[in-house]
N, C-alpha and C positions, 0 to 999 in steps of 0.2 A: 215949332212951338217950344220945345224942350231943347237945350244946345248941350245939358249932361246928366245923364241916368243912372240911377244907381239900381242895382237890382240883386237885394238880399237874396241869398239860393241856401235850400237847407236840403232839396234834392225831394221833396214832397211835390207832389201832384200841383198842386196851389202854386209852389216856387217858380215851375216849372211854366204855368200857364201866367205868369205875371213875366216870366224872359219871353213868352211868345208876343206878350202887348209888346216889353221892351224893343223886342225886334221889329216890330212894327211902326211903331214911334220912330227909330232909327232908318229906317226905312224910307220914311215919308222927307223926314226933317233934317235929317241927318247928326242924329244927335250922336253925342258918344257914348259910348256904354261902360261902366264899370259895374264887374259883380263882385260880389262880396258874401266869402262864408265864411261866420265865425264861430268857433271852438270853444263853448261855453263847458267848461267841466263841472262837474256836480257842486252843491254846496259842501264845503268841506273835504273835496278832494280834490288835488292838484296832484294824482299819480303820473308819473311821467310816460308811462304805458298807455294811460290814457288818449292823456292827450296826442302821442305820436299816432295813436289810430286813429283819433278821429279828424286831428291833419290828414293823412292819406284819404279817409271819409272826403273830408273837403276841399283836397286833391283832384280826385276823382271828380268831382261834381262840377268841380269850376273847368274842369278840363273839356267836359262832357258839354258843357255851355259854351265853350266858348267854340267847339267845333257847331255845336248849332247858330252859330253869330257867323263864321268862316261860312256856312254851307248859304247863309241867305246875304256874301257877300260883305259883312262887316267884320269888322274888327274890334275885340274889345279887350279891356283891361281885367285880372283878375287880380284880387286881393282876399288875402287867408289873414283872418284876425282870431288870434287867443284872446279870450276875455280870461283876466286875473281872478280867479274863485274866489269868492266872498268882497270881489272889491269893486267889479262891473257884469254888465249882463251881457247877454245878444242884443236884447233893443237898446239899450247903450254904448256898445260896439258901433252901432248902424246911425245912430244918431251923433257921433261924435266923427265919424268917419263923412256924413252926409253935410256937415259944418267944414272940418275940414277942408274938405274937397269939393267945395262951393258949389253944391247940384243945386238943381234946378227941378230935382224929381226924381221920388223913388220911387219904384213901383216895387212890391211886396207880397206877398202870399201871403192868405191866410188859410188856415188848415179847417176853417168853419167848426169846431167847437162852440159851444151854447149851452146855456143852461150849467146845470151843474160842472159839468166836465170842464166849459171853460173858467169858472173859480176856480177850479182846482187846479189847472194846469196853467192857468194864465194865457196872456195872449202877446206875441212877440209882435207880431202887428199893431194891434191895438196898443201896447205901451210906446212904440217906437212913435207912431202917428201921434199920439197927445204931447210929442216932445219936436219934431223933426220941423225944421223951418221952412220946410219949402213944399211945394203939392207934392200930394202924398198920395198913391193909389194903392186901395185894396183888393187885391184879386183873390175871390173865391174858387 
């Protein structure tokens, strides 16, 4: 069905259960997999500290994903994207990468915020999905 998957990972519960569909998908179809985390640093901070940790942060995670892709037999691609403070986001990272790299389907987490909490916090899924060209799954 799907020939290339992209699959945002922030290392959250949700991320995680959107690489299990991934794996499954791939499984079936034999699609490819790429995952993708990106380094979004504060508004108005670009500390170099920062961001070298949460490189390592997103290190770890894509590493962690990609042995669980190796354990059910695939192989996938990782990608670590810095988003420039105050000039792009995470769901613009994901959407710009998901063009790029001509998928066919991302599949996402979302962290299930509602109501209040998700005003305030926003939603990297839900902004990514009202932009992204191609099927789009959200996993709770």
């Amino acid at each position: 069905m799907f020939k290339n998957i992209l699959v945002p990972l922030d290392g959250s519960p949700a991320s995680l259960r959107a690489l299990d569909m991934a794996i499954e998908f791939s499984m079936k179809d034999g699609s490819k997999l790429t995952l993708i985390y990106v380094v979004a640093p504060p508004p108005f901070c670009n500390v170099k500290e920062f961001i070298e940790e949460m490189s390592k942060v997103g290190r770890s995670v894509l590493d962690m994903a990609c042995a669980k892709c190796e354990c059910a037999g695939l192989t996938s691609r990782k990608l670590l994207k810095i988003a420039e403070s105050n000039r792009t986001s995470t769901a613009n990272e994901i959407v710009r990468e998901a063009i790029d790299g001509h998928y066919d389907c991302v599949i996402l987490g979302s962290r299930g915020y509602s109501g209040e909490m998700g005003i305030l916090m926003g939603s990297v899924a839900v902004s990514a999905a009202i932009s992204l060209p191609c099927t789009t799954i959200i996993v709770r």
